[in-house]
Residue, then its C-alpha position, 0 to 999 in steps of 0.5 A: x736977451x741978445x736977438x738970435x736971428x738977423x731980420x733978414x731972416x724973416x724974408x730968407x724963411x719967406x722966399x725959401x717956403x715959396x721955393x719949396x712950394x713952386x718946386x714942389x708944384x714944379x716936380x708934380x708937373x714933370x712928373x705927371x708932363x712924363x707920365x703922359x709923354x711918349x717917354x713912358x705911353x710909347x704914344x706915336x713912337x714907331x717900332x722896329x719891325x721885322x718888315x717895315x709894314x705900311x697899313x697905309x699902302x695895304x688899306x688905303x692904296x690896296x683897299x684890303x680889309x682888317x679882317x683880311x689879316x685880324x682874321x679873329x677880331x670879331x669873334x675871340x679877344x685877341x684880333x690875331x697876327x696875320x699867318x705868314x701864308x696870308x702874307x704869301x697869299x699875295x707876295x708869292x705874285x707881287x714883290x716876290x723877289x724884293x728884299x725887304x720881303x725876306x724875312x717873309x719868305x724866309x717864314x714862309x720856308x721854315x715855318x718860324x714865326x715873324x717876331x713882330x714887336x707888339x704896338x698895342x701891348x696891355x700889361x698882363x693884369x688887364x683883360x681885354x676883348x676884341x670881339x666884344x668892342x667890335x660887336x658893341x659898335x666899337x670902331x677900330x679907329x676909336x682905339x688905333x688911330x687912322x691906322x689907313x694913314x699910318x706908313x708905319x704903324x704906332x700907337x696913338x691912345x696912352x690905353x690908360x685906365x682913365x682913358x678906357x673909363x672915360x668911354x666905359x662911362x659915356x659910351x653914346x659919345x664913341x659907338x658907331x653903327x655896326x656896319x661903320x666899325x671898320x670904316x676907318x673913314x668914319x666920322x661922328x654925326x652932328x647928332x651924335x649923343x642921340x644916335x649913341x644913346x639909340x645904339x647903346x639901347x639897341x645894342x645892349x651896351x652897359x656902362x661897365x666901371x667895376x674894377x672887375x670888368x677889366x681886372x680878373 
């Protein structure tokens, strides 16, 4: 019987299964390189505003507080949108004609809220709150970054569930002291797994990985 494949053959089936495989390998890469670039996590991407706000210049330069502007972070789920009085509180003295403080006091006069464009934006199916990571010894720069050195703001965690998990299993490794929550100076001590362990015990911190937890 006549052979039906060339030799050849042989090594064209061999090359072609191993470009399968490193093409396949290939597309599984890219996918996941996108699926964790800012592409997709909006990671260090900054977003137009209605007033290019600096948390650089208002908390590092002027040393006004978080709570200051998230007036509720302590005590409801959402840390709050600064009113527009809050704003006025201070610019109806300083820059009060600047114009790209308009739309400011264009607020202030018709009582329409700014539309500030979210950074921090967890899809509708996960429950989050503030109060009580802030009160658990959660630092604010733990989840937000430097914000005190951001000109413009952007988000600096993906916020991915693997990464919410990741503290939620080891919380000794992120919680601070209380009164260091705000610091956005604050750096972890050398001895940070034992003060973590110590705090996680005085503040009655609970490993929480139940799907429940976040999704309600």
């Amino acid at each position: 019987m006549a052979q039906l494949f060339h030799r050849s053959a042989n090594s064209i089936s061999k090359i072609s299964l191993a470009v399968a495989v490193i093409g396949a390998g290939g597309l599984l890469a890219f996918a996941y390189t996108m699926d964790r670039g800012h592409y997709i996590t909006d990671v260090k991407v900054v977003k137009e505003q209605p007033v290019p706000f600096s948390h650089k210049h208002h908390v590092t330069d002027d040393g006004i507080d978080c709570r200051y502007c998230h007036t509720s972070v302590e005590t409801s789920s959402f840390a709050g949108i600064p009113a527009t009085e809050i704003c006025m509180s201070c610019h109806s003295q300083i820059w009060s004609n600047a114009e790209i403080l308009e739309p400011v006091r264009a607020s202030f006069r018709t009582g329409e809220s700014l539309q500030w464009t979210r950074v921090h934006d967890l899809p509708d199916f996960v429950y989050f709150n503030h109060s009580i990571h802030i009160n658990k010894g959660v630092g604010c720069a733990t989840c937000h970054g430097r914000v005190d050195q951001m000109p413009l703001m952007y988000k600096e965690n993906t916020l991915y569930m693997n990464w919410c998990v990741n503290c939620h299993r080891n919380p000794e490794k992120y919680v601070r002291p209380r009164d260091q929550v705000f610091n956005m100076a604050y750096e972890a001590p050398a001895n940070q797994e034992e003060l973590g362990l110590k705090l996680v015990q005085e503040y009655h911190i609970q490993s929480l990985t139940d799907c429940y937890t976040c999704h309600r």
